[in-house]
C-alpha positions in Angstrom: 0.0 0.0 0.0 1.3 3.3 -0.4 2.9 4.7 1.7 2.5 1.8 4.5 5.3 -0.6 5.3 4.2 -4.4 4.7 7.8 -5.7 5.5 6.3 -7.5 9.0 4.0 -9.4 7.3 5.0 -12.8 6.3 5.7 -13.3 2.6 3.7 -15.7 0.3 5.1 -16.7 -3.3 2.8 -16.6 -6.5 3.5 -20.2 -6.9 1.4 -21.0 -3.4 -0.8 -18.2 -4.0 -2.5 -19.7 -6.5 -2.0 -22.9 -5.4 -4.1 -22.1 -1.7 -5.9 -19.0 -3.6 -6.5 -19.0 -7.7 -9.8 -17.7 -7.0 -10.8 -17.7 -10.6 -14.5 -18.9 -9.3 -15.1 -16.0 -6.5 -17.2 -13.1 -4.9 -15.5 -9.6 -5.5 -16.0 -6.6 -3.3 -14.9 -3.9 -4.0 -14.5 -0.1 -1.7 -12.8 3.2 -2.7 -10.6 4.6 0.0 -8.7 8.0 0.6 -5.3 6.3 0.9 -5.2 7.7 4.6 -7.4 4.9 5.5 -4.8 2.3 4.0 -2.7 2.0 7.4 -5.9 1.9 9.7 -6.9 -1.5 7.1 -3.5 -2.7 7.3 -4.0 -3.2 11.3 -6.9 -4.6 11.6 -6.5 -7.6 9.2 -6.3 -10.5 11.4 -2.8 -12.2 12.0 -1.0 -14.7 9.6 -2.0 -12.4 6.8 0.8 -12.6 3.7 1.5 -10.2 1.2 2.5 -11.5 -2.2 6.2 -11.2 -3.0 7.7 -11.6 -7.0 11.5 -11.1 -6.9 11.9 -9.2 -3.9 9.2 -7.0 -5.0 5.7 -6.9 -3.1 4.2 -4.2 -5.5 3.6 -4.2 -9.4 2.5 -2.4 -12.4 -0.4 -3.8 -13.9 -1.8 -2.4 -17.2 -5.3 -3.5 -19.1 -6.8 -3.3 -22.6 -10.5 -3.5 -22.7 -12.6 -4.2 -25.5 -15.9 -3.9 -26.5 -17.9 -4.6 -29.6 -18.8 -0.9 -31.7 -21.9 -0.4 -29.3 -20.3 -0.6 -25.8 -22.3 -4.2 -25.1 -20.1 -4.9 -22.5 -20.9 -1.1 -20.6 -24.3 -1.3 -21.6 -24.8 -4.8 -20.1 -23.2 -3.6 -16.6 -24.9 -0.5 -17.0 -28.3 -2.2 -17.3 -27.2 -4.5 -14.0 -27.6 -7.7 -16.6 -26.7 -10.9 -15.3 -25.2 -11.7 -18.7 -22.6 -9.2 -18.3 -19.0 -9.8 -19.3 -15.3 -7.8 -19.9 -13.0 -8.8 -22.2 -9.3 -7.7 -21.6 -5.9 -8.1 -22.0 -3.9 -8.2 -18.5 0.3 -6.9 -18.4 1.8 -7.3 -16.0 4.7 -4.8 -16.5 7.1 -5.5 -13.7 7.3 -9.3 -14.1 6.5 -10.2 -17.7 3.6 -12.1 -19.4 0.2 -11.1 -20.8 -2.7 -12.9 -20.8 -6.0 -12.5 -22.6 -9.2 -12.8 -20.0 -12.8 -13.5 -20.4 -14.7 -12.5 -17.2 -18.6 -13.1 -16.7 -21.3 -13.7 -14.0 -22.1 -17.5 -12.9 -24.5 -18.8 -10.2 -24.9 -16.5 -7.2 -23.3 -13.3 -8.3 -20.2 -14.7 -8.6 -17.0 -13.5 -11.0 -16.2 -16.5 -13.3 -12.5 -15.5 -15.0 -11.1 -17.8 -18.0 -7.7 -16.7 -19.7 -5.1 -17.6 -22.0 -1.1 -16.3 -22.5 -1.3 -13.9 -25.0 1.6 -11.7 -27.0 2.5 -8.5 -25.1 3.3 -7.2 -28.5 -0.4 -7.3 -29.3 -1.7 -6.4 -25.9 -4.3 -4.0 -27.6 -5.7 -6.6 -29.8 -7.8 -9.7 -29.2 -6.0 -10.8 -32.9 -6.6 -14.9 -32.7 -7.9 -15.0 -29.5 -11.5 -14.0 -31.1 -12.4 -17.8 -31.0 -11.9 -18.3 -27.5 -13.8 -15.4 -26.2 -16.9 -16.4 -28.3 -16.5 -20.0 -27.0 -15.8 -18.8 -23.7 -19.0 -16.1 -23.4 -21.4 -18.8 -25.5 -20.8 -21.1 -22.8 -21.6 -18.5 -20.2 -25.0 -17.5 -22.3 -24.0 -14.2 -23.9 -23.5 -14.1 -27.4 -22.2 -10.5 -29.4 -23.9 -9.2 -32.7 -22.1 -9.7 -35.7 -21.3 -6.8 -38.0 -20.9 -7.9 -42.0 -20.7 -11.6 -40.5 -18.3 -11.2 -38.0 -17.9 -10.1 -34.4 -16.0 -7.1 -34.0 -14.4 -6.2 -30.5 -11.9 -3.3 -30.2 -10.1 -1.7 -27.9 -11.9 0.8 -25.4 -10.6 2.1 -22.8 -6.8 1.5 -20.6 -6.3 1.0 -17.4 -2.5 1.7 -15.7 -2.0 1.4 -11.9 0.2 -0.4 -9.0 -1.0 -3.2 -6.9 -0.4 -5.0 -4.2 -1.5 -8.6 -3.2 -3.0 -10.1 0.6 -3.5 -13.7 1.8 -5.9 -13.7 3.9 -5.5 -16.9 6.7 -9.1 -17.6 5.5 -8.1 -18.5 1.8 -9.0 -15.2 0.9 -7.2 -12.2 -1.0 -7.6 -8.8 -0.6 -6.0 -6.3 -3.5 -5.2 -2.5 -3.1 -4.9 -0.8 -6.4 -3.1 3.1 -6.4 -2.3 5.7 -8.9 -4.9 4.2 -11.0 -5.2 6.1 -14.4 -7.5 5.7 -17.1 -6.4 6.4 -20.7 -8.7 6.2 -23.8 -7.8 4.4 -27.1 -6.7 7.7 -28.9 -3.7 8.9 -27.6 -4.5 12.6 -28.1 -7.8 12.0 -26.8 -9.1 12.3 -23.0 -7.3 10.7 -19.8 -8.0 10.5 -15.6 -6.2 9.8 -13.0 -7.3 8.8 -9.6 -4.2 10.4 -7.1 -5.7 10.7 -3.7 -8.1 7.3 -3.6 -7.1 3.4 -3.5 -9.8 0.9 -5.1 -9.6 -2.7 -2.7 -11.3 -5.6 -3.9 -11.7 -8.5 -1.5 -11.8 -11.6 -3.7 -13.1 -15.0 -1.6 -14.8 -18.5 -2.7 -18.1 -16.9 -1.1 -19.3 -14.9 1.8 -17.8 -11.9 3.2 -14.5 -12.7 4.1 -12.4 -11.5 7.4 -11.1 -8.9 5.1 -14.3 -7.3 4.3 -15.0 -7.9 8.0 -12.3 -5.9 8.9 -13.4 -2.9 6.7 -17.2 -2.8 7.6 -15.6 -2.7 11.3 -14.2 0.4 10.3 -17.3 1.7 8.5 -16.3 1.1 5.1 -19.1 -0.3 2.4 -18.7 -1.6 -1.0 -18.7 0.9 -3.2 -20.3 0.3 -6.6 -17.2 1.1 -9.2 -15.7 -0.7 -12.7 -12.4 -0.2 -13.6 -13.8 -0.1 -17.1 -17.4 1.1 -17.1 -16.7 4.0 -14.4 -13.9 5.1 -16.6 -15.5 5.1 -19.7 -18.1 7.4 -17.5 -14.9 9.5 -16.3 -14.1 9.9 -20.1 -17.3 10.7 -21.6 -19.9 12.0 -19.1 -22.3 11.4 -22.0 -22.5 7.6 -21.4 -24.5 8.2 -18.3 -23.3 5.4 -16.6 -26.0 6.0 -13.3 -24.8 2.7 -11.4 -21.6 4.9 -10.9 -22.3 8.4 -11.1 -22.2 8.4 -7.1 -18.8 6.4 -6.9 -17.3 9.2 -9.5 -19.3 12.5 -8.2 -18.9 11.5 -4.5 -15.5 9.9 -4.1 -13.4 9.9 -7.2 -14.2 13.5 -7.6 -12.5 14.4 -4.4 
């Protein structure tokens, strides 16, 4: 976390991470903070907590490419609360190498279903041959994309840069903190946002609230209702609408 020293906690390894907490079947939360309540979190986690460590390294850059078909389905879906919802994006991880290409939808009970594949960081803002597996992947889930002059376009949309860091929870549960997140649109000369002063967390568990969300209602934080794609598509073009986060970005990010 910014600013706040994670040294004392015990480190885990991505290898046994995934191995105790892959997660990619889950229930996200997620709250918007003012980073001043990051050390006030920190404490009140419960003991044997880990933080993530890569190479000596316990924080990393993470950049996404989402992409949408020309009529924003994938916004309009999540702005309409659909349960058919999905994101398609291509995840860089720009400290330790690798790309991968992920398919995220809703399955039974709310939860976040993820499936992914490696993908060339060369051709992070393309989906390129990758087209077939995201159609396989969202037909099996129910959703299926219109097809323009018989085929499915999806294109990039929207950018998202920022640094994270990683918790174990002793539950089997992970909690993320995301700072400096910015928000870049597909044309370079075109609009950007940055989010300085706030840190989006996102408790991640196999269902239930887990001790980390515990921890925060204890301290009189909520979920807050933000996307890292639809609320900065609404950051970028007010026009969209976007009313499932217009408080999230009027009340929080605004500040």
């Amino acid at each position: 976390m910014t600013g706040v020293a994670l040294t004392h906690l015990r480190p885990i390894d991505l290898a046994e991470l995934q191995e105790t907490a892959a997660l990619q079947t889950r229930v996200d939360r997620k709250y918007v903070l003012p980073l001043a309540a990051l050390p006030a979190v920190l404490d009140s986690l419960p003991d044997g907590t880990r933080r993530l460590v890569i190479d000596g390294r316990d924080t990393f850059g993470y950049e996404s490419v989402y992409f949408d078909t020309p009529d924003l389905d994938a916004f309009r879906l999540a702005a309409g609360r659909r349960r058919r919802r999905f994101k398609v994006r291509t995840r860089t991880y720009r400290d330790t190498g690798g790309c991968w290409l992920e398919v995220k939808t809703r399955g039974a009970r709310g939860t976040t279903v993820k499936d992914r594949r490696e993908h060339d960081p060369a051709s992070r803002a393309s989906v390129g041959d990758a087209l077939g597996f995201v159609l396989d992947t969202l037909r099996r889930q129910g959703v299926g994309l219109p097809e323009i002059d018989g085929g499915t376009v999806l294109r990039p949309t929207l950018t998202t840069q920022y640094r994270r860091r990683t918790l174990h929870l002793p539950d089997g549960a992970r909690l993320t903190v995301d700072t400096g997140l910015e928000w870049l649109g597909p044309d370079p000369s075109g609009p950007s946002a940055a989010v300085p002063a706030h840190a989006v967390v996102e408790t991640k568990s196999v269902a239930g609230a887990s001790s980390a969300d515990r921890a925060l209602w204890a301290l009189g934080h909520r979920p807050s209702r933000i996307s890292k794609y639809a609320t900065g598509l609404v950051v970028l073009d007010p026009a969209l609408g976007g009313r499932p986060w217009r408080r999230t970005v009027r009340r929080t990010l605004a500040g």
